[in-house]
C-alpha positions as CSV (number, residue, x, y, z in Angstrom):
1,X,-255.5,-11.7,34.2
2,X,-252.2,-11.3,35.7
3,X,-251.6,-14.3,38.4
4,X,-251.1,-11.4,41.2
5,X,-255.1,-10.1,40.7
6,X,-256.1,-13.5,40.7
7,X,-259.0,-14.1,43.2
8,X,-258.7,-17.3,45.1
9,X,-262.1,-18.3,43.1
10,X,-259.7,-18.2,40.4
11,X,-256.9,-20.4,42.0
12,X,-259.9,-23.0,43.0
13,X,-260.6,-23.0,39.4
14,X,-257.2,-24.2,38.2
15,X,-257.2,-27.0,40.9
16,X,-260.6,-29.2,39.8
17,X,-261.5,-31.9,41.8
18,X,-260.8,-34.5,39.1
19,X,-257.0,-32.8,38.6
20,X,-257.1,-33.3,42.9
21,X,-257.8,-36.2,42.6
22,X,-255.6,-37.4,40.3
23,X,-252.8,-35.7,42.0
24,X,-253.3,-37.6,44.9
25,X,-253.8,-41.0,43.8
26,X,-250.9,-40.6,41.6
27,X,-248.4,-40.3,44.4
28,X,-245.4,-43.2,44.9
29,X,-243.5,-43.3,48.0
30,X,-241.2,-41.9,46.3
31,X,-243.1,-38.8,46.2
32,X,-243.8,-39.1,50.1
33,X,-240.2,-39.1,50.7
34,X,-239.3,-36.3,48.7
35,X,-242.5,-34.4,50.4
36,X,-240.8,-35.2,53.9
37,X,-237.4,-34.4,53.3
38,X,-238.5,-30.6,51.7
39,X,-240.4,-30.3,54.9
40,X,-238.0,-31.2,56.9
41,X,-236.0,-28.8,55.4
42,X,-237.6,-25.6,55.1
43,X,-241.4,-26.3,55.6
44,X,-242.4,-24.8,52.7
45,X,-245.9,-25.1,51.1
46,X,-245.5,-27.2,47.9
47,X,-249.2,-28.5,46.5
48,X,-247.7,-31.9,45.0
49,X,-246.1,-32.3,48.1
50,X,-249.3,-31.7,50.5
51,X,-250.8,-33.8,47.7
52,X,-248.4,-36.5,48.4
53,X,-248.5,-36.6,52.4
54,X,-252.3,-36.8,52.2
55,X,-252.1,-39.9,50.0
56,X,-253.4,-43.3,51.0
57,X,-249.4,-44.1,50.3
58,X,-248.3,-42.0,52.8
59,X,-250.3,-43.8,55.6
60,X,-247.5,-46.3,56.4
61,X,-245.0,-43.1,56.8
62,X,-247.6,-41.2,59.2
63,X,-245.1,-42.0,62.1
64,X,-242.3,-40.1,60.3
65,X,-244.5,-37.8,59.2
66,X,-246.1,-37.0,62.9
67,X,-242.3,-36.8,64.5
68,X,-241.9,-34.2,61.9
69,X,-245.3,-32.4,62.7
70,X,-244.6,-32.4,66.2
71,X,-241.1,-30.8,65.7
72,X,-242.5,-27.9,63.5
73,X,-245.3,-27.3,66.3
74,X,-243.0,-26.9,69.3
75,X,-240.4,-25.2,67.5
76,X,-243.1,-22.2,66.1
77,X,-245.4,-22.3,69.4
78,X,-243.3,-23.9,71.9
79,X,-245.6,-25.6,74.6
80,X,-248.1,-22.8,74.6
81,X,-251.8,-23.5,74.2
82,X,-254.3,-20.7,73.7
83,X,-257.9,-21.6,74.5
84,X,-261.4,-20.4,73.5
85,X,-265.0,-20.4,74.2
86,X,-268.0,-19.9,71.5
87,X,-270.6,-17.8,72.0
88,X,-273.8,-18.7,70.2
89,X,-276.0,-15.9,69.9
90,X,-278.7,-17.3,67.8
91,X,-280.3,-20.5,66.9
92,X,-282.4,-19.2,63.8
93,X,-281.4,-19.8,60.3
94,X,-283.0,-19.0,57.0
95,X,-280.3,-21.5,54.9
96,X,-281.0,-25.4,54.4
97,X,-277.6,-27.2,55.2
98,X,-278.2,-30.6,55.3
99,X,-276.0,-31.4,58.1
100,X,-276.8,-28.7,60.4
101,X,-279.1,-28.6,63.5
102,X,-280.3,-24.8,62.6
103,X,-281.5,-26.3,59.2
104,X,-284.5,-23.9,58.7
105,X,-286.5,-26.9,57.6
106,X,-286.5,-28.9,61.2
107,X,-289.3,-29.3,62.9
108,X,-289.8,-29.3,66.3
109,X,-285.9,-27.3,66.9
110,X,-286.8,-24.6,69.4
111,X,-285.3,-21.5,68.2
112,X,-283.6,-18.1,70.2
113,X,-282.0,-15.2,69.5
114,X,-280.1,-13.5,72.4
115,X,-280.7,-9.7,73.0
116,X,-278.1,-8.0,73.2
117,X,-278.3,-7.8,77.3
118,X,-278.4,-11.6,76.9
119,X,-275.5,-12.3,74.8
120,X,-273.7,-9.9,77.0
121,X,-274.5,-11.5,80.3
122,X,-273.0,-15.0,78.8
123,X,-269.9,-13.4,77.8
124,X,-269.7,-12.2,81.4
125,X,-270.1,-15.4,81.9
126,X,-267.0,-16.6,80.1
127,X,-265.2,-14.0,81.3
128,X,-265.2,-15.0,85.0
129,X,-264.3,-18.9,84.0
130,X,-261.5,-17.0,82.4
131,X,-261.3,-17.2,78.9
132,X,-259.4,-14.3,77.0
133,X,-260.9,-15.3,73.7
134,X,-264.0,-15.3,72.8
135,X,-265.7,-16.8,69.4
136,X,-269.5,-14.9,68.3
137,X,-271.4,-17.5,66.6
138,X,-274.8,-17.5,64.8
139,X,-277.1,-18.8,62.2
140,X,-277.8,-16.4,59.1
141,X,-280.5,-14.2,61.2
142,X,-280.5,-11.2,59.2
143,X,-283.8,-9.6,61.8
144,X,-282.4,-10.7,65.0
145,X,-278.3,-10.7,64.9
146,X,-277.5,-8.9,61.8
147,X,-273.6,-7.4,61.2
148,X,-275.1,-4.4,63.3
149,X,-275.8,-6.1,66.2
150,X,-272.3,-8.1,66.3
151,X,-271.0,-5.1,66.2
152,X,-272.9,-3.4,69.1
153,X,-271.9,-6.5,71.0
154,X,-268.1,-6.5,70.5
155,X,-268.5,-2.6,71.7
156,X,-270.1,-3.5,75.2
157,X,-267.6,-6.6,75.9
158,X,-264.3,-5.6,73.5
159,X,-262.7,-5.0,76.8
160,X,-262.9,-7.9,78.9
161,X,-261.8,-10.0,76.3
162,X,-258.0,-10.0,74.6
163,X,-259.5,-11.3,71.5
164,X,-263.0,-11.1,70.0
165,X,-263.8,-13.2,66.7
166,X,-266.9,-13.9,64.8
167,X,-268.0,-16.8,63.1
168,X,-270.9,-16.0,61.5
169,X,-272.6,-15.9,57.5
170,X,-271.0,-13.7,55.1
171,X,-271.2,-10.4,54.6
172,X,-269.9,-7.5,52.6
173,X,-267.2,-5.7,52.7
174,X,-268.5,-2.6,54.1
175,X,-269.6,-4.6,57.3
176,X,-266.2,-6.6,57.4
177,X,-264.6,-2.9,58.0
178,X,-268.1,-1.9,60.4
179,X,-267.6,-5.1,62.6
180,X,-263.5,-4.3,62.4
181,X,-263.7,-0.7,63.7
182,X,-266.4,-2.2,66.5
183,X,-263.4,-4.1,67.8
184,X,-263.8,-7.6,65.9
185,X,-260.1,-8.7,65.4
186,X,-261.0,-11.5,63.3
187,X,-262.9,-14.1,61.4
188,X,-263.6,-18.2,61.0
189,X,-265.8,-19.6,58.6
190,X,-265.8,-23.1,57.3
191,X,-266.3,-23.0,53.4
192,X,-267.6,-27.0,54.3
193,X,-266.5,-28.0,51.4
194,X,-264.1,-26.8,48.4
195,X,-266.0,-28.9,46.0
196,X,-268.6,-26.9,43.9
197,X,-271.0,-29.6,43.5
198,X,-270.8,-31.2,47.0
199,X,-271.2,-27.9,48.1
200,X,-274.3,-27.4,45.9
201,X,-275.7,-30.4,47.2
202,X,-275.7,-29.8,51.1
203,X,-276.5,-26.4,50.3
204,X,-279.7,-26.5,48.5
205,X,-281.5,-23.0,49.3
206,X,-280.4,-20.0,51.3
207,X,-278.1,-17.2,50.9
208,X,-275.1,-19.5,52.0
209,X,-276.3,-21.5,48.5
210,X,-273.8,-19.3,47.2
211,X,-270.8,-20.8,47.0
212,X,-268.5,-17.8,45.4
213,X,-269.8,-15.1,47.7
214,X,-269.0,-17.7,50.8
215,X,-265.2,-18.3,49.1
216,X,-264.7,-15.0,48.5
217,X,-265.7,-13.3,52.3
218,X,-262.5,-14.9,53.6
219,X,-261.1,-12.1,51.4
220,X,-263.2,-9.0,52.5
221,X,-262.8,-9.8,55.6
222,X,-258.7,-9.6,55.5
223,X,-259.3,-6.7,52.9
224,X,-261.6,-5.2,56.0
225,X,-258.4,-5.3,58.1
226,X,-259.3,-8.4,60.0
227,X,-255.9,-9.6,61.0
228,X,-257.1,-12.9,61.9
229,X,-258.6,-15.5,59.3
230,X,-260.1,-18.6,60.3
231,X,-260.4,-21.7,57.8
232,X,-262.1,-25.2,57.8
233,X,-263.9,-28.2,56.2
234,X,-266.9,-30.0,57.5
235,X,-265.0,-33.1,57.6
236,X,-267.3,-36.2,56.6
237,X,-269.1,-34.4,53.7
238,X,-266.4,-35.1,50.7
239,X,-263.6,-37.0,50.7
240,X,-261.0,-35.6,53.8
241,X,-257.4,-35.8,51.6
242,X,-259.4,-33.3,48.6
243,X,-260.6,-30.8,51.1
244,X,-257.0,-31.2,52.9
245,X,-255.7,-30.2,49.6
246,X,-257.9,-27.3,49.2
247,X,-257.5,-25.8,52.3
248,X,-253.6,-26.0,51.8
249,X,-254.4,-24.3,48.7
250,X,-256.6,-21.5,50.2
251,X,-253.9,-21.0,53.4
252,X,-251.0,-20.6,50.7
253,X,-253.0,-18.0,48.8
254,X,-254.0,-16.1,52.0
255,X,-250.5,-15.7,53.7
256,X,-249.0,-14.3,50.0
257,X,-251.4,-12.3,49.1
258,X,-252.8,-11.0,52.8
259,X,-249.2,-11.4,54.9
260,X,-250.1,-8.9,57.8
261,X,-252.9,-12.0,58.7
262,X,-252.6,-14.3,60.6
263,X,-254.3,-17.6,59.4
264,X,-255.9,-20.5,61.1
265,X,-257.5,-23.8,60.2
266,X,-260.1,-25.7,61.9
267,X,-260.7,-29.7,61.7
268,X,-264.6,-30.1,62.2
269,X,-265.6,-33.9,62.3
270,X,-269.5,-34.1,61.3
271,X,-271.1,-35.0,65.1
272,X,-275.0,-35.6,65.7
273,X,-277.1,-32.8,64.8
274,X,-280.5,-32.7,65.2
275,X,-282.2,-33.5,61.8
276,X,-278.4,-33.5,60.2
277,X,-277.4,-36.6,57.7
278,X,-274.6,-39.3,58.4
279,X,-271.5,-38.2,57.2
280,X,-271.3,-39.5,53.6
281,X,-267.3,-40.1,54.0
282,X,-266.5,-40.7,57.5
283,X,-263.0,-39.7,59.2
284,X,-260.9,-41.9,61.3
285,X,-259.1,-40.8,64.1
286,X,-256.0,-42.0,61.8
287,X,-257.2,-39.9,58.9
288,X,-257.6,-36.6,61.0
289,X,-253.8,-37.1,62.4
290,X,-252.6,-37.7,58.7
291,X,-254.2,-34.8,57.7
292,X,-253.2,-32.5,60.4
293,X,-249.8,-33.8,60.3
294,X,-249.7,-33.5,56.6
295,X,-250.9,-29.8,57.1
296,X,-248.5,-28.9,59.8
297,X,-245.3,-30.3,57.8
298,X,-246.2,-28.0,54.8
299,X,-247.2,-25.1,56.6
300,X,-245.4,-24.9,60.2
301,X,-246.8,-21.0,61.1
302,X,-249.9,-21.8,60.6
303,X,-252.4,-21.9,64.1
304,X,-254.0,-25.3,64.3
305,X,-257.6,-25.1,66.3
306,X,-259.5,-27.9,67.9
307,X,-262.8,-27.8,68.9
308,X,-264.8,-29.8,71.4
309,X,-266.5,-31.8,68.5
310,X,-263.5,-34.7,69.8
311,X,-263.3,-36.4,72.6
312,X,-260.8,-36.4,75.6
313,X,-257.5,-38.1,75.4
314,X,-257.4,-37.9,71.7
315,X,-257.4,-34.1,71.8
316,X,-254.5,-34.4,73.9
317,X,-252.9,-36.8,71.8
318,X,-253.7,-33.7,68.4
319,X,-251.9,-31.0,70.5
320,X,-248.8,-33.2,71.0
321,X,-248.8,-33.8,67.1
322,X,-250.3,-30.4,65.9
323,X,-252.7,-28.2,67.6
324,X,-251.9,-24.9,69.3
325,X,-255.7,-23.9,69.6
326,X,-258.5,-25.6,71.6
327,X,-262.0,-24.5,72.9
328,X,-263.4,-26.0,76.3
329,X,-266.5,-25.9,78.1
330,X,-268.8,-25.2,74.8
331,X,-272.2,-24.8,74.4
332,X,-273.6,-24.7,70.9
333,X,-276.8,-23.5,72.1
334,X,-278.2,-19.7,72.8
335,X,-277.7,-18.9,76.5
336,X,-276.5,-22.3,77.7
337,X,-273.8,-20.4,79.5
338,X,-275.8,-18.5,81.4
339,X,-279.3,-20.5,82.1
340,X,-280.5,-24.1,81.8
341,X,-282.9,-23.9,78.2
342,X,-284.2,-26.1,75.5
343,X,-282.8,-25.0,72.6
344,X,-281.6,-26.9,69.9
345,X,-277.6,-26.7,69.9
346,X,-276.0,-26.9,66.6
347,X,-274.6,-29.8,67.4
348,X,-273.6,-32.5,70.2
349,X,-269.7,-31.8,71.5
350,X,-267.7,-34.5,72.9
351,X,-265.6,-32.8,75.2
352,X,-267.5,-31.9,78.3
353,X,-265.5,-31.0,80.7
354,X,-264.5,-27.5,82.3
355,X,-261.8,-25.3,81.6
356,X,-259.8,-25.8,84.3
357,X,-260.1,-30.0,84.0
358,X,-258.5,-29.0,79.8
359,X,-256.2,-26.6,81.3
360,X,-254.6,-29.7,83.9
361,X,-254.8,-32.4,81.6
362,X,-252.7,-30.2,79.3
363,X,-250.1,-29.1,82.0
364,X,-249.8,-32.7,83.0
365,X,-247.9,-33.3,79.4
366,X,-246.1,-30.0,80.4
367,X,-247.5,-27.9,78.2
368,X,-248.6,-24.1,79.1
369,X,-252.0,-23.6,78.7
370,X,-252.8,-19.3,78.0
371,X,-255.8,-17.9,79.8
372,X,-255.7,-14.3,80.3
373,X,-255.6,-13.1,84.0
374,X,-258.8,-10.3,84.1
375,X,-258.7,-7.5,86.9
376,X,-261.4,-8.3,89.3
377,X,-262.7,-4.6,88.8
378,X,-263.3,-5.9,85.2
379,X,-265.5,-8.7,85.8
380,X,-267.7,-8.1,89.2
C-alpha cells in the first residue's frame, strides 16, 4: 500500500504501544532540547520530538516549554477565546463503558431522550444566554436520537447558532454527508483511548466495542465534508504521555491528508460518574499542562478545547498556556437547561459558574472572550 492510501488504522499500527513506549522513556535531555529548539523554530510536528516533550525528562523543562506554548497560542489566536455549550439530548445508551454514567448496565440511572420540541426549546435556551456554538451530545440511542433526528434538529436551530457540532456514536458515511447537508459543520469524538487493548477492556459490549469503526469515523466524517474534526482521550484510563503521543499522531495525519479541516483536541480528565471506575492512571494538574504544552509546541494551529470537567482558576491558568476553546454553564444531563430533572448526567463538571462570570474572569487577564451577538427577532 502506498503511504498516501494509508488509513490512519494503518499509521496506528506502525506506532505500537510498546515502540510508544519505548520512544518515550528513551528520551535524554538532550532530546528535550533539541524538541524545543525545532519548536521554537518552526513548530512543526515531529513524533520523536512530541515523544520527547511528553517524557518524564522533560518535566524539569515544562517552564521553557509553557513560555514557548504560550507564545505559539497568542501569536496563532491572539487573545481570542471562543466558547461553547453542550447540548445533551439523550441519556440512553446500549454500550457498556466502564467509566461512563450512561453505562447501559447501571441501575437505578433515570434515563431521557429529548423530543425533538424538547431539545429545541434548550437550545433556545442557550441561545438567549448567548452562546454562538453549540455542541449536540448523546448516548448510542439508535430508537430515540438516531443520525435522522440530529439532523432534523440542526435544521429547526442551524440559524440561531454560528456553529453547530455533534458529538455523538459513529456512524457511516452516508449519514456524515446527511447530518452535513442538515447544516452540521462539524464533529468531536473522543477515541478514549489509542490503545487496542485498553480500549477492549473499558469497552466490553456495544457497538462502540468496535474499536476500528470508532478510529476510522473521524475520517468519514471529514470525507463527509465536515470541516471541523474534534479529537480527545479520556484522560486517566491509560497512561497520559502514550495517548498524548497518539493524538499528535492522529492530528498530524488529519491536517495532511484532510487540509480544508480544521482540527481540534479535547483534554477530558476522568470526573465522578455515576457507576463509573476510578481512573486507573490518574492526571495531575502538572501532567495536563505538560501535555498541553507539549501539544501546542508541536502543533501551534491546532484549536485547544477545555471543558467544564476542571475547575476554576486552573482553567484560567490552561488558556494563558494553551487553550483557545472553553465550554461554560454545562449540563451533562437531558433538559437541564431548560427544567429542573433527575436524570443521570454523564458526569459531574467542576466549573459551575455562568457564562458571563467565564466570560469576566477571562477579560480580567485581558483576553477577548467571542459570543456571537443574536438579533433579538432571532431569539424571542
Amino acid at each position: 500500500m502506498n503511504a498516501n492510501e494509508k488509513k490512519f488504522i494503518d499509521v496506528l499500527r506502525d506506532w505500537p504501544p510498546d515502540c510508544v513506549q519505548e520512544a518515550i522513556r528513551s528520551t535524554t535531555a538532550a532530546d528535550v532540547e533539541t524538541a524545543l529548539a525545532a519548536s521554537a523554530d518552526k513548530g512543526r510536528y515531529d513524533p520523536m520530538h512530541l515523544a520527547a516533550l511528553l517524557s518524564p525528562v522533560a518535566e524539569p523543562m515544562l517552564e521553557s516549554m509553557a513560555q514557548l506554548s504560550a507564545h505559539w497560542t497568542r501569536q496563532r489566536f491572539g487573545r481570542a477565546i471562543d466558547f461553547f455549550a453542550p447540548l445533551y439530548c439523550s441519556n440512553i445508551c446500549c454500550n457498556g463503558c466502564r467509566y461512563c454514567g450512561f453505562n447501559t448496565s447501571i441501575k437505578g440511572t433515570v434515563r431521557c431522550a429529548l423530543t425533538l420540541e424538547q431539545a429545541e426549546t434548550e437550545a433556545l435556551c442557550l441561545a438567549k444566554k448567548g452562546f454562538g456554538h453549540i455542541l449536540l451530545v448523546g448516548g448510542e440511542d439508535l430508537k430515540n436520537t438516531p443520525p435522522a433526528y440530529y439532523a432534523e434538529l440542526t435544521r429547526r436551530i442551524r440559524s440561531r447558532f454560528a456553529s453547530v457540532n455533534i458529538e455523538i456514536y459513529a456512524v457511516s458515511l452516508d449519514e456524515y454527508r446527511m447530518l452535513h447537508e442538515a447544516g452540521v459543520d462539524g464533529m468531536t469524538m473522543f477515541q478514549e483511548t489509542y490503545n487496542p487493548e485498553v480500549y477492549k477492556r473499558y469497552h466490553p459490549y456495544g457497538p462502540k466495542a468496535n474499536f476500528e469503526n470508532r478510529i476510522d469515523a473521524f475520517e468519514r466524517a471529514s470525507q463527509a465534508g465536515m470541516e471541523f474534526i474534534g479529537l480527545g482521550s479520556l484522560l486517566g484510563i491509560n497512561d497520559w504521555r502514550e495517548e498524548g503521543f497518539y493524538l499528535g499522531l492522529h492530528a498530524d495525519y488529519l491536517q495532511r491528508r484532510y487540509w480544508r479541516d480544521s482540527v481540534a483536541i479535547s483534554f477530558p480528565r476522568m470526573r465522578h460518574a455515576k457507576g463509573g471506575t476510578p481512573p486507573e492512571f490518574p492526571v495531575s494538574d502538572a501532567n495536563l499542562v505538560q501535555l498541553m504544552c507539549a501539544l501546542r509546541c508541536e502543533f501551534p494551529d491546532v484549536t485547544m478545547t477545555l471543558s467544564t470537567r476542571e475547575l476554576p482558576g486552573f482553567r484560567e491558568e490552561l488558556v494563558k498556556l494553551a487553550v483557545t476553546k472553553v465550554s461554560a454553564e454545562s449540563k451533562t444531563n437531558p433538559g437541564g437547561y431548560s427544567r429542573e430533572n433527575d436524570d443521570t448526567p454523564q458526569f459531574e463538571i467542576a466549573d459551575s459558574r455562568t457564562l458571563p462570570e467565564v466570560a469576566a474572569a477571562l477579560r480580567a487577564l485581558d483576553f477577548d472572550p467571542v459570543m456571537k451577538n443574536w438579533d433579538s427577532s432571532l431569539v424571542s
